[in-house]
N, C-alpha and C positions, 0 to 999 in steps of 0.2 A: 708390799712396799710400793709405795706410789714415783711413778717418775713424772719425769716435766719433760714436757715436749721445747725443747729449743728449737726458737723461729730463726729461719734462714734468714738471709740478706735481703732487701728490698729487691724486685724484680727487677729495678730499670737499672741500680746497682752491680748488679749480679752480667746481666747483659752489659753493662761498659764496661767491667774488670775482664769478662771474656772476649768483649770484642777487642780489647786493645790488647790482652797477651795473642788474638790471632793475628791483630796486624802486626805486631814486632814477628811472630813466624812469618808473616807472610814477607817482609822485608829478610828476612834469615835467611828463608830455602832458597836454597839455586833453581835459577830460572827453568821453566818446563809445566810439566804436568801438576804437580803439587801447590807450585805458586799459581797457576791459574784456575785451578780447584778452589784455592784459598780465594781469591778473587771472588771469585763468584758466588761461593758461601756468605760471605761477606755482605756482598752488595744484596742478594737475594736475605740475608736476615736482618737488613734492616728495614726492609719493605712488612716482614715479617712481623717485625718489634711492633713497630705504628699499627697494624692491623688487630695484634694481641692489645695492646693502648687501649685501642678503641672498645675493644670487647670488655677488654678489662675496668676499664673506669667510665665507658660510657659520656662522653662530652657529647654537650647538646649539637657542637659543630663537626659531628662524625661526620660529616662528607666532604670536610675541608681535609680531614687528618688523611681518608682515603682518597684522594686526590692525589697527597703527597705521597702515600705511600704508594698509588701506582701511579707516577713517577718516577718512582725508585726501581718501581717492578717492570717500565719501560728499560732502564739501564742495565736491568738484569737480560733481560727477554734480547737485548739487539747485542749484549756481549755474549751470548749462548755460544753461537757459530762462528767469532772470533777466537772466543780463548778453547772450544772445544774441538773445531777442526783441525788444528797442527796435530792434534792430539792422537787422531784417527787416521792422519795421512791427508785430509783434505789442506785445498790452498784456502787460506783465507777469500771472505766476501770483499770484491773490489766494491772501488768508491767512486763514486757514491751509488746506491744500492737501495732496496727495500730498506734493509737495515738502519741506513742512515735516516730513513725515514720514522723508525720505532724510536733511537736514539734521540732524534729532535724533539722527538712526543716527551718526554721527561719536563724540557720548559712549558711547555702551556698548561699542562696537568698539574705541574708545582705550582704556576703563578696561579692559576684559577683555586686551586686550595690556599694560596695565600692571601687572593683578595677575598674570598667568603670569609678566610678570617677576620680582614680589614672591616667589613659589614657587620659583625657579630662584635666589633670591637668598639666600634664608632659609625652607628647607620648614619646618621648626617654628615652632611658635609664638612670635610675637616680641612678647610682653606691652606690654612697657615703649614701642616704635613705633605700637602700636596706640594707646595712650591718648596719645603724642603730637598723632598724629595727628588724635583723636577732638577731642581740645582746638582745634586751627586750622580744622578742619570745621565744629564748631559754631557757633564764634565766626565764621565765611564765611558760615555759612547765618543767622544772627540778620540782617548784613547786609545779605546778599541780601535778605531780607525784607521789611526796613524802610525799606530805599533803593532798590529797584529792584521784587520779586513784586507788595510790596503798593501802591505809586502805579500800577504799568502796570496792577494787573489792577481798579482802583476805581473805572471807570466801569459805570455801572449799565447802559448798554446790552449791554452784553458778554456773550455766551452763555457757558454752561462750556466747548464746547470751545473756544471765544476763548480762556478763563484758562488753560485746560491747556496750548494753544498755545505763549501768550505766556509760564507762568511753565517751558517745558520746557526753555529757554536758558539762564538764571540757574540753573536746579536742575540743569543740564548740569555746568557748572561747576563749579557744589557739589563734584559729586561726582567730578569731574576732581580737584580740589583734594583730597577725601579720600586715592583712591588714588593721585596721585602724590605726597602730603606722607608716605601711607607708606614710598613707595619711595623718599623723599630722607632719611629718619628713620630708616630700618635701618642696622642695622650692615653694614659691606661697604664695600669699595673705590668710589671714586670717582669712576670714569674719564669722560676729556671727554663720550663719548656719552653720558654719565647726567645732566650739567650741561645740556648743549645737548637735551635732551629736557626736564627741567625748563623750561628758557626756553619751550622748544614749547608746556608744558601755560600757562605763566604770558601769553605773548603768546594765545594763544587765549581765557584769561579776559580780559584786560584790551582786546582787540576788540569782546567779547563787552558785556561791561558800558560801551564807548564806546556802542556801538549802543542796548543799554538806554536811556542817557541823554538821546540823540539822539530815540529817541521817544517819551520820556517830556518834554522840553523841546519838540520840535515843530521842533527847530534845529541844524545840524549845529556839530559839535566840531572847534574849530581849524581853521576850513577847509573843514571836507568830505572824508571818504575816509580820516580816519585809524581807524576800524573796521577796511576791508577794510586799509589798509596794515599795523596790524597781523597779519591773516591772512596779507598774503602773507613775511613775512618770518617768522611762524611756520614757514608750510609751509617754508622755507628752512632754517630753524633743523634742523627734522624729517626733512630730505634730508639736510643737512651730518650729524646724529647718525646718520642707517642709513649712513653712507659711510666714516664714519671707521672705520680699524682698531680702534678700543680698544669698536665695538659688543661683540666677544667679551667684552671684560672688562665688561659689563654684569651679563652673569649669572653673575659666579663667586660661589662659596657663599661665605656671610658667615663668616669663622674663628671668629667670637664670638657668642654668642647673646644678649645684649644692646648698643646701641648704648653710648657712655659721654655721662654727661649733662655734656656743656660747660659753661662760661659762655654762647655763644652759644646753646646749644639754648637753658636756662634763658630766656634774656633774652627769645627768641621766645615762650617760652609763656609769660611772664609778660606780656608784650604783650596777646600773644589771650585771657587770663583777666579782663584788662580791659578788654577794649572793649563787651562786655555793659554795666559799668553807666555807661562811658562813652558809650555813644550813648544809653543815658538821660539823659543830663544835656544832651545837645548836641538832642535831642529836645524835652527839654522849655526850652531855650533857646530855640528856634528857633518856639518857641510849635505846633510837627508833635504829628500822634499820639503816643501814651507807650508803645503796646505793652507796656503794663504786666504783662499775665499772661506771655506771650512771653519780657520780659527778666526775669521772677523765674524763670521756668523754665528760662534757660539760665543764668542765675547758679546757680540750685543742680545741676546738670548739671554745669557744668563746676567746681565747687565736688568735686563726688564724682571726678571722675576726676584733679584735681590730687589727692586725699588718696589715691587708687588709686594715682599717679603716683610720692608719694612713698613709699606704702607697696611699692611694688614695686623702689623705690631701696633703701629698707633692707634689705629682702629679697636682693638683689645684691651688699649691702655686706656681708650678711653671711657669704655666701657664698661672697664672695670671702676672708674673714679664716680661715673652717673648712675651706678645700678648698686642695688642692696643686696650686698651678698647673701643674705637669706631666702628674704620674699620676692629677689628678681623684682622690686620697684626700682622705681627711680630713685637718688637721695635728695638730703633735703637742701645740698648745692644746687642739684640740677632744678630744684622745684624753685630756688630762690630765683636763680636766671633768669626762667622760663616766664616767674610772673612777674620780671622788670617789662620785658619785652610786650606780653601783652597790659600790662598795665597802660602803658603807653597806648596803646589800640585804643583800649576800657576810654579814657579821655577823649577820645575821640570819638567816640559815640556808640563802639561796638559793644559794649557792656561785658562784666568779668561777675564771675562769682569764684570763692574761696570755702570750701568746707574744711574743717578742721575735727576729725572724731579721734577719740578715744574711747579703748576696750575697759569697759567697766570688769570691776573687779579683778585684774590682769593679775595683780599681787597674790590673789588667796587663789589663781589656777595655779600660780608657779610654785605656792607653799606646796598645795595638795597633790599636783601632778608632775612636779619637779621642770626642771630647765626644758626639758627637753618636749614634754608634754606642751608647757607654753611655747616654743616654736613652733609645736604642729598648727597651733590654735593664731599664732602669727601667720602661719603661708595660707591656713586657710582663708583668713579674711583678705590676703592679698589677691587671692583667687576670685573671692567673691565679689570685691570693688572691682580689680578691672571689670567680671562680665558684666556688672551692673552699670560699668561708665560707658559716655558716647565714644564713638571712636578717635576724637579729636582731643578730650580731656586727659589730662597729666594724672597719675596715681603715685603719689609718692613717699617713704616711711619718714616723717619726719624726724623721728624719736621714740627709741623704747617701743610702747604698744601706741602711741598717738601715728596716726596718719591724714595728708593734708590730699586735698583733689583742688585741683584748678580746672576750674570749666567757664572757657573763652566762650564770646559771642553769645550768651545767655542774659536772661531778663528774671527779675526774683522771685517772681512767681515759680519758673522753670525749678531753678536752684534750690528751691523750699524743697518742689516735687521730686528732685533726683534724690536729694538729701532723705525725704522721706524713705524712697524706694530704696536706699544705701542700708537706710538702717533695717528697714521690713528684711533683706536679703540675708542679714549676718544674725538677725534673731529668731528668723525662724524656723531654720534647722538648726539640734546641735551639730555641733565641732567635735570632731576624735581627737583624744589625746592622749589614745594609747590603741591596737589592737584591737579591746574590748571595751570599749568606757568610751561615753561620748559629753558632753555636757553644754549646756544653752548659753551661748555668751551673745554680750547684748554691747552695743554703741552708745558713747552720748554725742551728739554733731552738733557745732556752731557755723550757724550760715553765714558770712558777710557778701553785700556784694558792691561795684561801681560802676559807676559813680553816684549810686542812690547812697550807697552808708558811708561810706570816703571817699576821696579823693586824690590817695595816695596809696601804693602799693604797702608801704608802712603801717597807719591807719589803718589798712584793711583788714590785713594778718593779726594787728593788734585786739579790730575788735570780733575777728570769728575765734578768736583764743577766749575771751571777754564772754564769750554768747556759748562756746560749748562747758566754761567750766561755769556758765551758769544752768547749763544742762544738767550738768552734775549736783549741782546744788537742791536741782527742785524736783529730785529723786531719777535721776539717767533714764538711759532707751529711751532717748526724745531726743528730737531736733529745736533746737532756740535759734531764731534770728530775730532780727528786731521787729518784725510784725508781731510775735506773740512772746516777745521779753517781758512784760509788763504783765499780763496775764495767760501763765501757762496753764493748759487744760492739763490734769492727768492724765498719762499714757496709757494707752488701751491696754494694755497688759502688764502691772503693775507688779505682778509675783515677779515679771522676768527680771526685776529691779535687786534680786538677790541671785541670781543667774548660775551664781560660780559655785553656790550651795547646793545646788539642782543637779545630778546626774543623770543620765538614762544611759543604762549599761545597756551593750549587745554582748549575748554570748552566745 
């Protein structure tokens, strides 16, 4: 008799149901031996978790994940000799110590695995996440400051390296909060392991700054023990993210190079833009310090990076209105602009030429190789006009499969010759329009140029329209302007006149 083998629970699953019924015991037992065992199991399996992750599902950004997880195995390594020496009779390690020094190591080991993550997510530059970022950084560290660096480090007995000690947690943090508000502010997918790493960085600040408060009051929060219990369920958080399948899609490349600014983003930065001269106001309620110099300097700080903020929104808006969301041309607003302005030159004696081509037979690619096929066969020709234009000329989609080139400062002679070289470019390789399957597409171009064929930006447009669908007419893959309107020679390669019928597979 045959049985079935029943599959357990997913691993990373399995590891959050038991990490969280250990931290409810670890909240239960009475304080000693057993809740500090639990502690430490704790924090050492989730250093664990991510290192099994890693083995387990293999992401290309394995040295990002181990970073994090030693990190984690920093927190483990510097509470050894805290929660284990009451244990044995020993006194705790004063402070600040070696120790204090394994425990700091946790911040730059996490931020540096979260900026390789940031790289593997978005290698270029990502403007617009940066000053996101930069705004909830600064407005975190004014905070830190004023609520926590500057009361813990105000007593006058305290040496420097006391203040360095004490203010290296809160500025820990800081900068946990910098790098991971980058890496939840980029553009990119947002798969569970990027959420449950967030949680990670956010329960580690808010342990972090329980503990602050605890010995800046002299008095424990809620109880007692809610510091470390945020840790251990941190660490938990931080095993349950190296476990889960969707680690991989942590680091897939952003398709976008900027985020889109929501309502929600907005709402958050307009939050953080105010709590600068809101803790002045609640400061000087409270009859505290005014950090006066402090809060005019981050008011005007983050005054400059919302006006960066927004000027880099317009910049994107406009961008998006002048560029073809496909082919990354220009559209055919921007191309209309571009040739009032120089038209105007063209009059002036600088001289303008307009080509005007269209992809023959576009229709029987898109029957044969579907939508999708004709867009490969669209970015390639995009690709191939720019490298073939000068560096000063416009490329732009005008319509469908037609595309227009403006080329300033040119003579018609020139304009024949670019035009010739436009079309040699796009017919004599094929085009892939699929994995395996490539096929020969060909141009037909109409020249005009000014002030020898018009006189008017109108006129002009009109008749390189005029001149390439008489390209078309007197069999394509040819250039017409009005030097040889009248008498077209036959195109040297007349078969490519059927292009879209013509395959050559690679397999």
């Amino acid at each position: 008799m045959a049985t079935t083998l029943r599959k357990g629970p997913p691993a990373w699953l399995a590891f959050l149901a038991a990490g969280l019924v250990a931290v409810v015991a670890f909240r239960l037992v009475p304080s000693g031996g057993a809740q500090s065992l639990l502690y430490l199991l704790l924090v050492l399996a989730g250093a664990a978790a991510v290192g099994a992750g890693v083995w387990r599902h293999r992401p290309k950004a394995y040295v990002a994940w181990l970073l994090l997880g030693a990190g984690q195995l920093s927190l483990f390594c510097g509470s050894l000799p805290v929660y284990l020496a009451p244990l044995f009779g020993f006194e705790k390690p004063g402070f600040p110590s070696l120790l204090t020094v394994i425990y700091v190591a946790q911040y730059p080991l996490t931020g540096v695995g979260l900026l390789l993550l940031i790289k593997r997510r978005a290698p270029s530059w990502d403007v617009a996440s940066l000053i996101d970022a930069a705004i909830l950084t600064v407005s975190a560290s004014l905070l830190s400051w004023v609520y926590l660096i500057s009361p813990l480090t105000a007593d006058p007995t305290l040496t420097m390296l006391d203040e360095v000690a004490i203010a290296a947690f809160p500025l820990g943090d800081v900068l946990l909060l910098a790098v991971g508000a980058r890496l939840m502010l980029g553009a990119g997918l947002r798969p569970p392991s990027l959420w449950l790493l967030a949680g990670y960085l956010v329960l580690i600040a808010v342990g972090d700054t329980g503990q602050g408060v605890e010995s800046l009051n002299g008095t424990l929060v809620l109880g007692g023990h809610w510091p470390e219990t945020m840790w251990v369920i941190a660490a938990v958080t931080l095993g349950t993210a190296g476990l889960h399948p969707s680690v991989r899609a942590v680091e897939e490349l952003s398709p976008t190079a900027d985020p889109e600014a929501g309502s929600r983003r907005l709402a958050l930065l307009a939050v953080a833009s105010l709590l600068a001269p809101t803790t002045l106001l609640i400061q000087y309620f409270r009859g505290a310090p005014l950090h006066v110099p402090l809060v005019c300097a981050t008011c005007a700080l983050l005054f400059l990076l919302v006006l960066g903020r927004m000027a880099r929104l317009v910049a994107t808006q406009r961008e998006v209105a002048i560029t073809d969301g496909l082919t990354g041309l220009h559209t055919r607003r921007y191309f209309e602009h571009s040739l009032a302005v120089e038209g105007e030159r063209a009059l002036r004696g600088a001289g303008l030429a307009v080509l005007l081509l269209d992809i023959d037979h576009f229709k029987a690619i898109n029957d044969t190789y579907g939508h999708h096929g004709g867009d490969r066969v669209l970015c390639e020709v995009s690709r191939r006009l720019k490298v073939a234009m000068r560096g000063g000329d416009l490329v732009a989609r005008y319509g469908g499969e037609e595309f227009a080139i403006l080329i300033p400062n040119t003579l018609p002679p020139i304009a024949r010759e670019i035009a010739e070289r436009v079309r040699l470019s796009i017919s004599e390789v094929p085009m892939a329009v699929s994995p395996t399957t490539s096929v020969s597409v060909a141009v037909s171009i109409g020249v005009a140029t000014m002030p020898e064929d018009a006189t008017s930006v109108d006129d002009l447009v009109l008749l390189a329209d005029q001149l390439l669908y008489a390209s078309k007419e007197t069999g394509r893959n040819r250039v017409t302007s009005t030097a040889n309107r009248t008498a077209v020679p036959e195109p040297a390669n007349a078969d490519r006149a059927e292009d879209a019928d013509r395959t050559v597979v690679h397999r």
